[in-house]
MIKOL-14561 format. One line per field, with one value per residue: residue in three letters; z, x, y of N, C-alpha, C in turn. Coordinates in Angstrom, 1 decimal, padded with zeros to 4 digits. Example, Ala and Ser with C-alpha at 12.3 -4.5 7.8 and 13.67 -1.06 7.14 Angstrom:
<rs>
aa	(ALA SER)
nup	(007.8 007.1)
neast	(013.2 012.8)
nnorth	(-005.7 -002.2)
caup	(007.8 007.1)
caeast	(012.3 013.7)
canorth	(-004.5 -001.1)
cup	(007.8 007.9)
ceast	(013.2 012.9)
cnorth	(-003.3 000.0)
</rs>
This chain:
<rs>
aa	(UNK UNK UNK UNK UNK UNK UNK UNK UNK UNK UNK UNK UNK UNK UNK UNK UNK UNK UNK UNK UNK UNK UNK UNK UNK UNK UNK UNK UNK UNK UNK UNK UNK UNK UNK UNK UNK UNK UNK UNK UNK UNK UNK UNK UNK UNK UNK UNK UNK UNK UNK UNK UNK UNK UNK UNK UNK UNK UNK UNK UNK UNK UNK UNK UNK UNK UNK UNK UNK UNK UNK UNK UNK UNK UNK UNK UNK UNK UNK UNK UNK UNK UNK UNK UNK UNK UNK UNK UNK UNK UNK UNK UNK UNK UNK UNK UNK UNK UNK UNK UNK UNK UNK UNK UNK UNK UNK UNK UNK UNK UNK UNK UNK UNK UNK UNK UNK UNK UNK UNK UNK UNK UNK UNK UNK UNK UNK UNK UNK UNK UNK UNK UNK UNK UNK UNK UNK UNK UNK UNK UNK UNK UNK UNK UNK UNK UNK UNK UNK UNK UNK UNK UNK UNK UNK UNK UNK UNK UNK UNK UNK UNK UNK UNK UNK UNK UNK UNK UNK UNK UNK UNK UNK UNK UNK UNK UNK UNK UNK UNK UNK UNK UNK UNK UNK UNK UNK UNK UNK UNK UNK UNK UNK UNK UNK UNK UNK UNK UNK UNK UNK UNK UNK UNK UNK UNK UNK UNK UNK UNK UNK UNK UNK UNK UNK UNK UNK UNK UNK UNK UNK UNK UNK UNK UNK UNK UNK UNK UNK UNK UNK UNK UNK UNK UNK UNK UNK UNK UNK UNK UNK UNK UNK UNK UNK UNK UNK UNK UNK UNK UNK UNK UNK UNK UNK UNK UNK UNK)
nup	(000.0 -001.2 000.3 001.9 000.8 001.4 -000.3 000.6 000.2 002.4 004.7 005.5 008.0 010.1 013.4 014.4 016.4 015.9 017.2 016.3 015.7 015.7 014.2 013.0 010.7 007.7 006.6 008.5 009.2 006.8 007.3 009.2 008.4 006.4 007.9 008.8 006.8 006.2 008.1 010.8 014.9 015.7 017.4 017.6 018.2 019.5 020.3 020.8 022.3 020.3 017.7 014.8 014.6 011.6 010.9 012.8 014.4 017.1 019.6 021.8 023.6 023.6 024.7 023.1 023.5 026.4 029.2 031.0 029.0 026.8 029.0 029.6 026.9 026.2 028.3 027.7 025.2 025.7 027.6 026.1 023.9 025.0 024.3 022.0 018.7 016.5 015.9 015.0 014.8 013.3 014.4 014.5 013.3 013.0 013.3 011.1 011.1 010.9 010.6 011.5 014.2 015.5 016.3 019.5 022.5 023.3 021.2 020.2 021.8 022.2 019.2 019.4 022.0 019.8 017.4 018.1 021.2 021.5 020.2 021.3 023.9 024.0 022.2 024.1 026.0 024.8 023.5 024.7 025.0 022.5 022.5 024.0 023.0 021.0 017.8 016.1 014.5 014.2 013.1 012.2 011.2 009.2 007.6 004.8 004.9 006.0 004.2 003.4 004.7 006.5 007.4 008.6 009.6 011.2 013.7 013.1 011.0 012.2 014.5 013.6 012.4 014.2 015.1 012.7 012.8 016.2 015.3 013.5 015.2 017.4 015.9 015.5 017.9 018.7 016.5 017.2 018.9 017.1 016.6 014.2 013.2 011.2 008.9 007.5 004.9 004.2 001.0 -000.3 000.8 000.0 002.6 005.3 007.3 006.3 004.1 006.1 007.0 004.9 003.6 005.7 005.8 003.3 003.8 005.6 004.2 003.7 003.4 001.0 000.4 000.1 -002.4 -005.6 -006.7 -008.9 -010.2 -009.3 -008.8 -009.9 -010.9 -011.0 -008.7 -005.9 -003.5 -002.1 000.9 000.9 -000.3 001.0 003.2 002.0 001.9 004.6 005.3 004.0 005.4 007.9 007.4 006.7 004.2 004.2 005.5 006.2 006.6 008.3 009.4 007.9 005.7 004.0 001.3 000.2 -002.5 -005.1 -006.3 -006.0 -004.6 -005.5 -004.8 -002.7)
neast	(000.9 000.2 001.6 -000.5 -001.5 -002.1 -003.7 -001.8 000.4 001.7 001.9 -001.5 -002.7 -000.8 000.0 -002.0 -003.4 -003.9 -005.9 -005.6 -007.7 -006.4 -004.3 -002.2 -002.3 -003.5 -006.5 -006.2 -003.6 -003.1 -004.5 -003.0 -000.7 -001.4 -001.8 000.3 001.6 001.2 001.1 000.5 000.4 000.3 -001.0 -001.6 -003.1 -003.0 -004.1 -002.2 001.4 002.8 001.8 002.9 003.6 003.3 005.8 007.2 004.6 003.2 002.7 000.5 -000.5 -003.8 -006.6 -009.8 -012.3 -012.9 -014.1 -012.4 -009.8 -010.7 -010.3 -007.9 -006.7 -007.5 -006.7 -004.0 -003.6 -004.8 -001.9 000.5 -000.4 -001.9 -004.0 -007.2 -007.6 -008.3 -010.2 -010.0 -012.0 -011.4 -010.3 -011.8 -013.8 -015.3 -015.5 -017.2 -020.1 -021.8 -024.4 -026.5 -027.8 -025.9 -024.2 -022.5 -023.5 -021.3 -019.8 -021.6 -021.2 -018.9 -018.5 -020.4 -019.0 -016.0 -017.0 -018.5 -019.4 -016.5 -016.3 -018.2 -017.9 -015.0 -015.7 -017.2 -014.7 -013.3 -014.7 -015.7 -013.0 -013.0 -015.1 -014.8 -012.9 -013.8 -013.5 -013.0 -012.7 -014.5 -014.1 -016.3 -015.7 -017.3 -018.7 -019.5 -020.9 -022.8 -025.1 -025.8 -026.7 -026.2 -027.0 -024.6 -022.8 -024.2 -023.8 -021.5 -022.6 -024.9 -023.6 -022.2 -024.3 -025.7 -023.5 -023.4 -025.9 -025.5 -023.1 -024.5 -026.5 -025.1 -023.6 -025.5 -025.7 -022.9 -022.7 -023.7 -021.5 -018.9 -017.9 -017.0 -018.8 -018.5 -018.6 -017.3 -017.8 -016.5 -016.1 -015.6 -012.2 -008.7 -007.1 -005.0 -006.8 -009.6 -009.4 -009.1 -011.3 -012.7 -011.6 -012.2 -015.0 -015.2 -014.3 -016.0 -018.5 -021.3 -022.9 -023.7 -020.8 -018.6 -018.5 -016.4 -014.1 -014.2 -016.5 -018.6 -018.1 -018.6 -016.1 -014.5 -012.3 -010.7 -010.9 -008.1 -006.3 -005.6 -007.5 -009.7 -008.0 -008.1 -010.9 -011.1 -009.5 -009.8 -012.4 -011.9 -010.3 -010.1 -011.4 -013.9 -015.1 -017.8 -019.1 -020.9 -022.9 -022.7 -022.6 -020.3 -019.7 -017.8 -016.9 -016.2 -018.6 -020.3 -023.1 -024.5 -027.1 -027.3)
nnorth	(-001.2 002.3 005.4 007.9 010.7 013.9 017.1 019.1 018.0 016.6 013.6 012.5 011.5 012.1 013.0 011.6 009.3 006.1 002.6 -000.4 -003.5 -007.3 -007.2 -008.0 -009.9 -010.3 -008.6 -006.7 -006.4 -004.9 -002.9 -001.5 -001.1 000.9 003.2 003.7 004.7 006.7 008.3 008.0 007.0 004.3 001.5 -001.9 -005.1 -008.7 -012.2 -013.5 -013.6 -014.0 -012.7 -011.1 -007.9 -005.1 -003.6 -000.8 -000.7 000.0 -002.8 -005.1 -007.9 -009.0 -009.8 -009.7 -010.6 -011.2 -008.7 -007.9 -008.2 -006.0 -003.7 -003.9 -003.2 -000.8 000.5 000.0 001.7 004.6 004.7 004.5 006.4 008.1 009.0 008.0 009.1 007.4 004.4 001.2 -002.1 -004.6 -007.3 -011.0 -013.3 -017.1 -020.8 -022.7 -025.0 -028.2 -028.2 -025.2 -025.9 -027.7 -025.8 -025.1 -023.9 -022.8 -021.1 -020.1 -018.0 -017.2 -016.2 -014.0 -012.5 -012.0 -010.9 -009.0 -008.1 -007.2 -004.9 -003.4 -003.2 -002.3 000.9 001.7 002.5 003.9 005.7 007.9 010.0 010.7 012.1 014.3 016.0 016.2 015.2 012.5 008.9 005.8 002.6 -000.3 -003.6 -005.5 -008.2 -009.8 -012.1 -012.0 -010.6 -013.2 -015.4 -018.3 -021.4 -023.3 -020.7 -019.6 -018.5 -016.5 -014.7 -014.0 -012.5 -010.7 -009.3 -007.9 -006.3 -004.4 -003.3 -001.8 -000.4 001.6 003.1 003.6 005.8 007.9 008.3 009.7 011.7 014.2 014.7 015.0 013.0 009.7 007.2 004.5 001.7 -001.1 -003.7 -006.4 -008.5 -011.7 -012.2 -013.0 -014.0 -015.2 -016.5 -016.5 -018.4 -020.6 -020.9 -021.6 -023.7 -025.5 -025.7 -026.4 -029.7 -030.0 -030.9 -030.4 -028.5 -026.0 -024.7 -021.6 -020.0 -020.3 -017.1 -015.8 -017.0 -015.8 -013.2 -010.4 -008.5 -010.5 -011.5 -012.5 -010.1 -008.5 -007.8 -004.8 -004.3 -003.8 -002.3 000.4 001.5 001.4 003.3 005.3 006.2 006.7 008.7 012.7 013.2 011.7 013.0 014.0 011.4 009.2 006.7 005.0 001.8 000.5 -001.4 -003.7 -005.3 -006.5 -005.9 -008.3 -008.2 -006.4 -004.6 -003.7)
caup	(000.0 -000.9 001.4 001.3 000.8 000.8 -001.0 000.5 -000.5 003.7 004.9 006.0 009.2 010.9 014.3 014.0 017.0 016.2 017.6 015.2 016.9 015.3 013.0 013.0 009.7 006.5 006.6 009.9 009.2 005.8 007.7 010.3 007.4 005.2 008.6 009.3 005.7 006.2 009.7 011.6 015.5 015.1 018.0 017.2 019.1 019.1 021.6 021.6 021.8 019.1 016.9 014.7 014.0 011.0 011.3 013.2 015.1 018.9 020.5 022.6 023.3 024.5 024.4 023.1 023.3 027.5 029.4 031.4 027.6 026.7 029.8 029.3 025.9 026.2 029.3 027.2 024.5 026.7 028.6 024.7 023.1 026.0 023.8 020.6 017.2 014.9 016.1 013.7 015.2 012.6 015.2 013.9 013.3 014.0 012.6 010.6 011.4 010.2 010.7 012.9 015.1 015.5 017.1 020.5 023.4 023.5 020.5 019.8 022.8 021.3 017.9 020.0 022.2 019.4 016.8 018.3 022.3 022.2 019.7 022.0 025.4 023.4 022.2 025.6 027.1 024.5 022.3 025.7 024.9 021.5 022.5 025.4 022.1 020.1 016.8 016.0 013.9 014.6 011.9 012.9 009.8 009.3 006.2 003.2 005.1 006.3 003.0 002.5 006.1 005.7 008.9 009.5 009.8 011.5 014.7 013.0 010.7 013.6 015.4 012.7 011.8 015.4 015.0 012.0 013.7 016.7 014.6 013.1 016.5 017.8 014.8 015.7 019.7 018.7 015.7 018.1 019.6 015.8 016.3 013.0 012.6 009.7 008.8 006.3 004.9 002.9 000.3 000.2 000.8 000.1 003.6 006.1 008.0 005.0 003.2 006.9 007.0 003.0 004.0 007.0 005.4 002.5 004.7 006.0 003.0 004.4 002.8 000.0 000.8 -000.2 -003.8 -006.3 -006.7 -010.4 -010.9 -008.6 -008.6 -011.3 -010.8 -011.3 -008.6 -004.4 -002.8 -001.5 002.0 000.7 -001.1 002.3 004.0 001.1 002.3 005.9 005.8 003.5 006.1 008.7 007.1 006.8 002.7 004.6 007.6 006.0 006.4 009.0 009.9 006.3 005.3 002.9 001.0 -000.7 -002.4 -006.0 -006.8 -005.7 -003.8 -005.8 -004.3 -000.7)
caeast	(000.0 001.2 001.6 -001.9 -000.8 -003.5 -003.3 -000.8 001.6 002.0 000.8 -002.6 -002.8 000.3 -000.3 -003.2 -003.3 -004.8 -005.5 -006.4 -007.5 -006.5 -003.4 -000.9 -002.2 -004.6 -006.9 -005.4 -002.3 -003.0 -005.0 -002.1 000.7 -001.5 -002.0 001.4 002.4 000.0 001.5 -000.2 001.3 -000.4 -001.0 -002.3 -003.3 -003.8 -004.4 -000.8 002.2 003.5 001.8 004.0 002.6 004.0 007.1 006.7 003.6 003.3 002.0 000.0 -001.0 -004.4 -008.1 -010.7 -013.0 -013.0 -014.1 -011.2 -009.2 -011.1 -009.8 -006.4 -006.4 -007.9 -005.6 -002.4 -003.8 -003.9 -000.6 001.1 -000.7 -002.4 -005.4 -007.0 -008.6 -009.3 -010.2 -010.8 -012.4 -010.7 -010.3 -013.3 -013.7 -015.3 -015.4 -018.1 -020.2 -022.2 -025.8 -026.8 -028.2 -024.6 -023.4 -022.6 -024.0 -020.0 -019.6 -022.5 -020.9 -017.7 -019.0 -020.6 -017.6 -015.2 -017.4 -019.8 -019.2 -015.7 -016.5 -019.4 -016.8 -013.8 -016.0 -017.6 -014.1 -012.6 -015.2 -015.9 -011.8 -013.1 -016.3 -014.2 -012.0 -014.6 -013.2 -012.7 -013.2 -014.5 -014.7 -016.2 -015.1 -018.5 -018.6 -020.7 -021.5 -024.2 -025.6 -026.4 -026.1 -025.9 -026.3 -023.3 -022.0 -025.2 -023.5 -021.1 -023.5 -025.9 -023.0 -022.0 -025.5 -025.8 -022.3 -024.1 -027.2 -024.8 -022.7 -025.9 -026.9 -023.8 -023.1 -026.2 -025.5 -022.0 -022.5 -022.9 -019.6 -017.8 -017.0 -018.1 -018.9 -018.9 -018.8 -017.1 -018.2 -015.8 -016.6 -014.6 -011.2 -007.5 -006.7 -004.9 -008.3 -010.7 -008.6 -008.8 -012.8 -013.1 -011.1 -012.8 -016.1 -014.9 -014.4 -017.3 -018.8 -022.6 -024.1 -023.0 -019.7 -018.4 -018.0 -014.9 -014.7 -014.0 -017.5 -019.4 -017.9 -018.6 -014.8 -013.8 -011.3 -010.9 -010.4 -006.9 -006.2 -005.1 -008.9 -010.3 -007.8 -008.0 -011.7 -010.8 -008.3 -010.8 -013.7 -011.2 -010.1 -011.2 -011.9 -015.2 -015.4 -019.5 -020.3 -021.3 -023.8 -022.8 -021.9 -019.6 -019.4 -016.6 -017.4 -015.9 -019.6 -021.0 -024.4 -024.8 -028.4 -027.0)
canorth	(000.0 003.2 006.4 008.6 012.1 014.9 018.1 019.7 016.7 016.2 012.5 013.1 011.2 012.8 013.2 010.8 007.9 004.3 001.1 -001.6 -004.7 -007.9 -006.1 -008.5 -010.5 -009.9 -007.0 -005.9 -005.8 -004.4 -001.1 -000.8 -000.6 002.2 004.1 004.0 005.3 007.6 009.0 007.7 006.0 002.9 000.4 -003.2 -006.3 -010.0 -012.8 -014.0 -012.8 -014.9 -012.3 -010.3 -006.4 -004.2 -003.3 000.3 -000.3 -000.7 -004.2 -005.3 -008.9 -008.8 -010.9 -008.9 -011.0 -010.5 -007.4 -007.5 -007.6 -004.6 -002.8 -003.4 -003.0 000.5 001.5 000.3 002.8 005.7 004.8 004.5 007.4 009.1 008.8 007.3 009.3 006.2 003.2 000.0 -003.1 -005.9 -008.5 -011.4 -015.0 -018.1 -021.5 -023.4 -026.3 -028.9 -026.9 -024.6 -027.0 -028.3 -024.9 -025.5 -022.9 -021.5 -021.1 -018.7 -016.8 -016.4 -015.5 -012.6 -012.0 -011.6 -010.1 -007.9 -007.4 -006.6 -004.1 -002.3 -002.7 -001.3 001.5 002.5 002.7 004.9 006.8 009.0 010.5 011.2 012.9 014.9 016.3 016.6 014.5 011.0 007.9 004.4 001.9 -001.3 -004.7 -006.7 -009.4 -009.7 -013.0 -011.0 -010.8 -014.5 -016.3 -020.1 -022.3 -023.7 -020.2 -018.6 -017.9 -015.6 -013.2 -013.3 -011.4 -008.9 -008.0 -007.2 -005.2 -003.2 -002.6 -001.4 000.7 002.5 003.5 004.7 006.8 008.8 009.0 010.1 012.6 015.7 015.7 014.9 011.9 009.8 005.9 004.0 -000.1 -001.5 -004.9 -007.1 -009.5 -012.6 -011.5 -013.8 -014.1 -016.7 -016.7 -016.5 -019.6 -021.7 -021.0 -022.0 -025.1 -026.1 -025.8 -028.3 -030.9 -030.3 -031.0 -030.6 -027.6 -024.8 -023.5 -020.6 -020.2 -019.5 -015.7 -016.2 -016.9 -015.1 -011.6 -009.4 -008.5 -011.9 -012.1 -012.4 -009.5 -008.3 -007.7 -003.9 -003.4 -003.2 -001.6 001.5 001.6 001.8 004.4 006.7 006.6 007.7 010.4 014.1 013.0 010.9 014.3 014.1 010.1 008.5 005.8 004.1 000.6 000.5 -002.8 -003.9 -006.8 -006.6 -006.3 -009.5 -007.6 -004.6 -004.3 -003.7)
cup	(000.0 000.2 000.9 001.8 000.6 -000.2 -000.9 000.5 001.7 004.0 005.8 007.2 010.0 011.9 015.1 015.2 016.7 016.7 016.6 016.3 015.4 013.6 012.6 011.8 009.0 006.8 007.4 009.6 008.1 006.1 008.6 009.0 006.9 006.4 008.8 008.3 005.6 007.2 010.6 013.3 015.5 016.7 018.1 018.6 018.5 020.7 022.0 021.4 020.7 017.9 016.5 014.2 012.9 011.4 011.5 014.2 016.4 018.7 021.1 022.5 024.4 024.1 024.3 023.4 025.3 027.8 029.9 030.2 027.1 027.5 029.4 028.0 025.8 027.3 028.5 025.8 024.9 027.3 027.1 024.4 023.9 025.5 022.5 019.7 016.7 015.8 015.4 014.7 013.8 013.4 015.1 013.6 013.7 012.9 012.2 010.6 010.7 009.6 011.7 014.3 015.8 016.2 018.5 021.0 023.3 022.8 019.8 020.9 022.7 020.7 018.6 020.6 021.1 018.4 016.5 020.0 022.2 021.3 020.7 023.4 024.6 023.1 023.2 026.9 026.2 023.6 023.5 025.4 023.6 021.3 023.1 024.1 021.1 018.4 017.3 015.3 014.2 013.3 012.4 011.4 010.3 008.1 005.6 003.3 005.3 005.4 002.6 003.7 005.8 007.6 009.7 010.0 010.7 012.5 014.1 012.1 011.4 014.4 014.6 012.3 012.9 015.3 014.1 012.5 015.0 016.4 014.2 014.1 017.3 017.0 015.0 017.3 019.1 017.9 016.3 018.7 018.5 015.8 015.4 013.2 011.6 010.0 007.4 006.2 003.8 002.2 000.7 -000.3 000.8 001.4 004.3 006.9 007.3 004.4 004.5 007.1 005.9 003.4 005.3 006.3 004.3 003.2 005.2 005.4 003.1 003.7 001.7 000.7 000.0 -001.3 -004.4 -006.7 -008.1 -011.0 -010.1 -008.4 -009.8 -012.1 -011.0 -010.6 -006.9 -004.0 -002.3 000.0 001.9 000.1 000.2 003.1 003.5 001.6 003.8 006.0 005.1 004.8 007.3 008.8 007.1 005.3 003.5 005.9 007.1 006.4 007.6 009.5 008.7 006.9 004.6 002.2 000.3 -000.9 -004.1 -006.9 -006.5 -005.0 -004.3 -005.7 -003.3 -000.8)
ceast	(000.9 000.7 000.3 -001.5 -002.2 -002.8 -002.1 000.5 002.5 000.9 -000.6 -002.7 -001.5 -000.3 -001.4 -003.1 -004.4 -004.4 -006.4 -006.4 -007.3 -005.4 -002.1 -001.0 -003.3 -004.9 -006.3 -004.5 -002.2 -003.3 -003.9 -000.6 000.5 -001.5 -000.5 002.4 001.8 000.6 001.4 000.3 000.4 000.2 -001.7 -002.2 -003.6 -003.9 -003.1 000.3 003.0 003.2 002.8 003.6 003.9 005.4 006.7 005.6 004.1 002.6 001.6 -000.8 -002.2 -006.0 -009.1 -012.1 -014.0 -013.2 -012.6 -010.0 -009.5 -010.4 -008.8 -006.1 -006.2 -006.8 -003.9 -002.3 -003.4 -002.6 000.3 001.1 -001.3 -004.0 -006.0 -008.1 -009.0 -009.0 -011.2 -010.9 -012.4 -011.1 -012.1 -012.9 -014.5 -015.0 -016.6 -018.8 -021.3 -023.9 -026.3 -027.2 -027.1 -023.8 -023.4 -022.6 -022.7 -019.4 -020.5 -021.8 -019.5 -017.7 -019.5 -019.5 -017.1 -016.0 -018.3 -019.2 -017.5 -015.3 -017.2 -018.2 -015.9 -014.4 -016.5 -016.1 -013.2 -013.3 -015.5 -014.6 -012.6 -013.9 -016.0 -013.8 -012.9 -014.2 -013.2 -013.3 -013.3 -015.1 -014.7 -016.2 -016.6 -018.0 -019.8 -021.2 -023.3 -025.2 -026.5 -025.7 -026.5 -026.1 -025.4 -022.3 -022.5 -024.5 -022.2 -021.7 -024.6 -025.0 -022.6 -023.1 -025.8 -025.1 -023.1 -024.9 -026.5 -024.8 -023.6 -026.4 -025.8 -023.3 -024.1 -025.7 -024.2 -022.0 -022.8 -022.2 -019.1 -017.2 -018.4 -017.4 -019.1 -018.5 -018.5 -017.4 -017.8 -016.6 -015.5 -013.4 -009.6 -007.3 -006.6 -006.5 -009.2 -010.2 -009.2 -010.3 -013.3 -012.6 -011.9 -014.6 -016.5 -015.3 -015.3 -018.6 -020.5 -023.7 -022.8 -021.9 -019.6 -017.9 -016.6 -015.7 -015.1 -015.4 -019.0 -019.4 -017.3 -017.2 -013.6 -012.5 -011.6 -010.1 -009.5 -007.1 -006.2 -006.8 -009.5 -009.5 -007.6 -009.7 -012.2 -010.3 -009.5 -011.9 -013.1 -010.5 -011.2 -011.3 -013.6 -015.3 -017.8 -020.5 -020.0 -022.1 -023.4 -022.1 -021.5 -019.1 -018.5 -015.9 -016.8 -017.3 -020.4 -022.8 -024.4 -026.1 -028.6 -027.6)
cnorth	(001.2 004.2 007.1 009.9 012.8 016.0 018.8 019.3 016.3 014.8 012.6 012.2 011.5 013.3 012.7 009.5 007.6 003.8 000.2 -002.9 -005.9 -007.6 -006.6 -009.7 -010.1 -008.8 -005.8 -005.3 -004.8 -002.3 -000.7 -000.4 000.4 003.3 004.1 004.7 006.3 008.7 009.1 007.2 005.4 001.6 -000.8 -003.9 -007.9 -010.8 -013.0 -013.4 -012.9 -013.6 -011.0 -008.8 -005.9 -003.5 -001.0 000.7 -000.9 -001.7 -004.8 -006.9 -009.2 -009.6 -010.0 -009.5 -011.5 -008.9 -006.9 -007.2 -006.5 -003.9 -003.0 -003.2 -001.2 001.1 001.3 001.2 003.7 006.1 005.1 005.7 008.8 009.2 008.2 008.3 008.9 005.2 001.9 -001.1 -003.9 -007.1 -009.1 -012.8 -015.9 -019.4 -022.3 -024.7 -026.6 -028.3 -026.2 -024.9 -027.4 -027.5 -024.8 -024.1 -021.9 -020.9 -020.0 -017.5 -016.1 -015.9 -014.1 -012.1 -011.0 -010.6 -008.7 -007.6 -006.4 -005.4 -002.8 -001.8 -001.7 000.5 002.7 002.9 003.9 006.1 008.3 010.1 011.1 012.4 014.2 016.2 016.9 016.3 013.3 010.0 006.6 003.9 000.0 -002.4 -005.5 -008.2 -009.3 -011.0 -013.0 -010.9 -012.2 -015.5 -017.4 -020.6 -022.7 -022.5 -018.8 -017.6 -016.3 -014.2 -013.4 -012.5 -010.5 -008.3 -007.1 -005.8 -003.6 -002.7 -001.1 000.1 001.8 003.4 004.6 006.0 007.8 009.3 010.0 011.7 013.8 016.1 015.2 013.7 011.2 008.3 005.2 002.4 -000.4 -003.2 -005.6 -008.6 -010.6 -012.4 -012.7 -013.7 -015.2 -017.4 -017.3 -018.1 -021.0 -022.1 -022.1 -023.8 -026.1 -026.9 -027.0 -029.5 -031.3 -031.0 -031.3 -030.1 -026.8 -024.0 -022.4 -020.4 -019.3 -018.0 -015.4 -016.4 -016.4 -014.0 -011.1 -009.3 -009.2 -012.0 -012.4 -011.0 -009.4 -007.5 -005.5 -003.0 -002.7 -001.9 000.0 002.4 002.4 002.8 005.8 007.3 007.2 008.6 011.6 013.9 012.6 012.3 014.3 012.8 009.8 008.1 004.8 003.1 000.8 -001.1 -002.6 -005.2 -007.5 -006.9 -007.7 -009.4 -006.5 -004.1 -003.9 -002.0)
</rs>
């Protein structure tokens, strides 16, 4: 990804603190590299420490998917940056089973966890700084699963539609102190994650997996890790200072009725 320069040929997020959750591979990492070519200081997370962030960003190895993860995520923001401007909720996942029926009780609780709660916690511990300031962007990552939920994978677009709903909501509470929400929703995207889902679901070999992109998107290809995060970085700039409550799909066309 290249550097995103505004008009006055200076990088436009200079002086700019994020935290991307979940930034240490695919999309993640993809929005933590353009923020950081951007000008951004840039702090990421994952669960372990094993993960490896962009070369440049700070680190933090933390469970979002807990409240207590939320808190220290959010206090090792502050302590880092002192405070946060843009903050992308990436961190997302679950894994696919045979039919919804099949989804076991902790596994719908995870799917919320990681996709939807530790989105709402993270939010409530840092959009208050934003509001205080009177700027700031939150961009929460759904899927274009959401689009065309399937059983075996109910438990996870039952927790991003939530997320969108959410998002929608918040973007109105928020919009009179300047801080602006938006939702981006990727189509199916090359990534290590995306590839381990696609695979899993094979095997599973139960119901309709997830089809080649080649003949289901207009565009005829899978999405790159960089499409999204070109997406991302727009809606948290002052180019996007007018939108917020939007979805933004970005799907290589595959739902052009959204």
């Amino acid at each position: 990804m290249t550097s995103v320069v505004n008009e006055s040929g200076t990088r436009e997020f200079k002086g700019r603190r994020a935290l991307v959750t979940g930034g240490t591979r695919g999309i993640g990492a993809a929005v933590v590299r353009g923020l950081l070519d951007a000008g951004a200081e840039v702090l990421t997370t994952a669960r372990s420490e094993t993960g490896t962030a962009p070369e440049g960003a700070a680190f933090v190895a933390a469970d979002v998917t807990t409240r207590a993860g939320a808190q220290a995520l959010a206090e090792a923001a502050r302590e880092t940056f002192g405070g946060v401007d843009i903050l992308v909720h990436n961190a997302g996942g679950a894994r696919p089973y045979k039919d919804a029926s099949a989804i076991p009780d902790e596994e719908w609780q995870e799917a919320l966890d990681l996709n939807y709660l530790a989105s709402v916690r993270l939010d409530a511990l840092l959009a208050p700084g934003m509001r205080e300031r009177g700027t700031g962007a939150i961009v929460h990552v759904s899927s274009a699963a959401v689009l065309a939920p399937m059983g075996p994978f109910l438990h996870y677009t039952a927790a991003k539609a939530a997320l969108e709903n959410y998002s929608r909501g918040l973007a109105l509470e928020l919009a009179p102190a300047g801080v602006r929400v938006n939702t981006v929703t990727p189509g199916r995207v090359a990534t290590p994650g995306g590839e381990a889902v696609r695979e899993e679901w094979a095997r599973l070999a139960v119901a309709p997996g997830p089809t080649n992109a080649d003949d289901t998107t207009p565009l005829g290809r899978d999405g790159l890790p960089d499409d999204i995060a070109h997406a991302v970085l727009f809606l948290v700039s002052e180019r996007a200072g007018w939108l917020t409550g939007s979805n933004l799909v970005v799907d290589g066309g595959e739902f052009p009725m959204r």
